[in-house]
N, C-alpha and C positions, 0 to 999 in steps of 0.2 A: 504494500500500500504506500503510495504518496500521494501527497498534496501539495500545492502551490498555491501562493496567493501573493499577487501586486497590490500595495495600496499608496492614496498620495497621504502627504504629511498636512493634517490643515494650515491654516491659517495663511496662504501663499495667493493669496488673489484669484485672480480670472484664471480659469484653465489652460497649460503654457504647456509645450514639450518640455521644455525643462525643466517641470516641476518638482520637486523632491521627494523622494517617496522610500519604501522599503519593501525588500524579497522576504520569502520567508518559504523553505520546503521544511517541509517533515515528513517523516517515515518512519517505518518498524522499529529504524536505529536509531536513532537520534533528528533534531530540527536543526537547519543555518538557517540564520533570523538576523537581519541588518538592523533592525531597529531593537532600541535602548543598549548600545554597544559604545565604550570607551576606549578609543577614540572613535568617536561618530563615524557609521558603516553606511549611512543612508546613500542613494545615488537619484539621478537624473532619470527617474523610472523609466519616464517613456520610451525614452533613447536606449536604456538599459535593455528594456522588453524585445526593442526591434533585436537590438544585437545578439541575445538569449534566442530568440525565433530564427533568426539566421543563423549562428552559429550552431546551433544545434540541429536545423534541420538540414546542413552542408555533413554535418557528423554522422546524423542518420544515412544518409542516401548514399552516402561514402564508405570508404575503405579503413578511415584511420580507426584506433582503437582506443583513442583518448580523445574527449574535448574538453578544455577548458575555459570558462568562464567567471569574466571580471566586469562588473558593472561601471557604467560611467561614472567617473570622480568618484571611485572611490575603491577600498583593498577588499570589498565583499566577495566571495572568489565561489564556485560551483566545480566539479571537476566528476564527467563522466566518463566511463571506463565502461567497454565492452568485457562482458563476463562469456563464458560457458554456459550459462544459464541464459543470460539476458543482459542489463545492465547493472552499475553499479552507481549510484549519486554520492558525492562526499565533497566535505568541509573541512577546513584545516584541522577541526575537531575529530575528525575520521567519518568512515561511513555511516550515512545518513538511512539510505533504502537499499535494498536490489530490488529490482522492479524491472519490468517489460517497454522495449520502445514502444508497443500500445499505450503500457498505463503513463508513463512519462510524458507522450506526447499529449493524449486527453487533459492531463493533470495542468502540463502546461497553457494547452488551448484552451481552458476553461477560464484558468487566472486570467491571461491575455484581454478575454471577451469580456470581462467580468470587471475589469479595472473599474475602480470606482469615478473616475474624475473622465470622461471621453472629453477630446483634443476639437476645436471649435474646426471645419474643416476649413479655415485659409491659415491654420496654425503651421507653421512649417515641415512642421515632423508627423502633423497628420497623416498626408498623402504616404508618409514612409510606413508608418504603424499599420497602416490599412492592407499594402503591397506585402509587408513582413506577416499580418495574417493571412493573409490569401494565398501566399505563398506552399506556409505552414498549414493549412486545412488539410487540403490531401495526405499528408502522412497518418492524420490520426482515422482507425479503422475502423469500423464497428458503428 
């Protein structure tokens, strides 16, 4: 089992691509959670999210056996690994889940779709967020 979820951070005005916000996965093994961390792990969510949908779904469709992920501005870090079983998710903290490119990618597309604050569309990083879902859909099965 995992779970993901993007949120923005209030108090930051009008809706902006580079609003501030925090990741948060958890699973069987443990949670990576940017928010209430010293030194502040928060990032540039939205920007974050395209980068996370891209880079991960370049990982899926691919050959390598590791991706890693690091959100805008900031050391919040994700690091998947292809298993014998399926995959593995981990945090500097050690492994979070093993879990299936299916559950991974639904887990992911759900956070994505679900972001709390959507991007106004002449927002710059709209048109990117939108391409970086659409991209992303088709991986997820079922």
């Amino acid at each position: 089992m995992i779970n993901v979820q993007f949120t923005v951070r209030p108090g930051q005005g009008d809706p902006s691509g580079f609003d501030l916000g925090d990741m948060s996965v958890t699973g069987d093994l443990g949670t990576a959670d940017s928010a209430g961390r010293t030194p502040d792990r928060g990032m540039m969510i939205h920007l974050s999210v395209v980068q996370l949908l891209d880079g991960l779904g370049t990982f899926l469709r691919g050959g390598d056996r590791v991706f890693t992920f690091t959100g805008v501005d900031t050391s919040f870090s994700l690091v998947v690994r292809r298993t014998k079983d399926g995959l593995s998710a981990a945090s500097g903290d050690g492994v979070i889940a093993r879990t299936t490119p299916a559950e991974l990618t639904s887990a992911v597309l759900r956070a994505a779709e679900s972001l709390s604050r959507p991007l106004p569309s002449e927002d710059p990083v709209a048109s990117d967020y939108e391409d970086s879902l659409a991209a992303f859909r088709p991986l997820v099965t079922g």
